[in-house]
N, C-alpha and C positions, 0 to 999 in steps of 0.2 A: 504494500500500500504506500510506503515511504519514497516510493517509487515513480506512483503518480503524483500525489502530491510534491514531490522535487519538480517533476516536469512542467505542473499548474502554476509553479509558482516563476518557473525561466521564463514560462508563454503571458505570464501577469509582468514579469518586469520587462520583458518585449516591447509590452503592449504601452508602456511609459511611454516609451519614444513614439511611438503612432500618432499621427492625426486624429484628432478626437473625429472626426465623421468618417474615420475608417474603420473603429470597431467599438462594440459596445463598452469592453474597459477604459478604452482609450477614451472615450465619452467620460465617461466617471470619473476620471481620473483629474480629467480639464475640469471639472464642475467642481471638486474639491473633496473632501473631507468629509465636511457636514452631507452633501449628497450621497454617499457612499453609505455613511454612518445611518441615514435615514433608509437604504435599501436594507442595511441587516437590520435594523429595526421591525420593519416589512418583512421580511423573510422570517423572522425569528413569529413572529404575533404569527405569519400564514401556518408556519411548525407546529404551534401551540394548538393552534384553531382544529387542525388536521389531527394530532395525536389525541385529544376529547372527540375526534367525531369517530376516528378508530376503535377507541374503546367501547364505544355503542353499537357501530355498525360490524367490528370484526375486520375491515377494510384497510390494509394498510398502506396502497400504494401512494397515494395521495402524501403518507408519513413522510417515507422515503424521498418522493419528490420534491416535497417541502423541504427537507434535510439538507436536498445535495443543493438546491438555491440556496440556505444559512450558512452550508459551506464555502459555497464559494464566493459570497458576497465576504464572507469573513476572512477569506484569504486575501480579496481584493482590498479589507482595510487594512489588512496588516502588512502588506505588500507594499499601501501607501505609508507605511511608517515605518518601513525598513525594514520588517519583519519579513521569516516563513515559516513555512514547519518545521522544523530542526529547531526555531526558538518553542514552540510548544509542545513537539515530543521533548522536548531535554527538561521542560518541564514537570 
């Protein structure tokens, strides 16, 4: 898994240098901080909303999909702040 995540985080700090209308990080990334931080916000409540409605319905794809957008909204904040994975696995 360490594996992907190394590679998400070369293709996030790529994406630094891109023209923000060339890709979605690259977007994010031009808009700042606080937008970024407002998407894992978003992602994190859609997570939330989805594992309560799992628990009732048995349903968990929706969990997982939610998941992997908190993840990787959350790599793109910590990518913007110099971070990667290697600083939260050593954690």
């Amino acid at each position: 898994m360490s594996d992907t995540l190394n590679r998400l985080a070369e293709v996030l700090e790529e994406r630094k240098q891109a023209a923000p209308d060339s890709s979605y990080v690259a977007s994010l990334y031009a808009k700042g901080l606080n937008k970024i931080l407002e998407k894992v916000g978003e992602e994190c409540t859609e997570t939330l909303l989805a594992a309560k409605d799992a628990e009732h319905s048995g349903e968990t794809r929706d969990v997982v999909y939610e998941t992997a957008d908190l993840w990787f909204h959350s790599m793109v904040m910590l990518s913007r702040l110099g971070l990667g994975p290697k600083d939260i696995l050593d954690e």
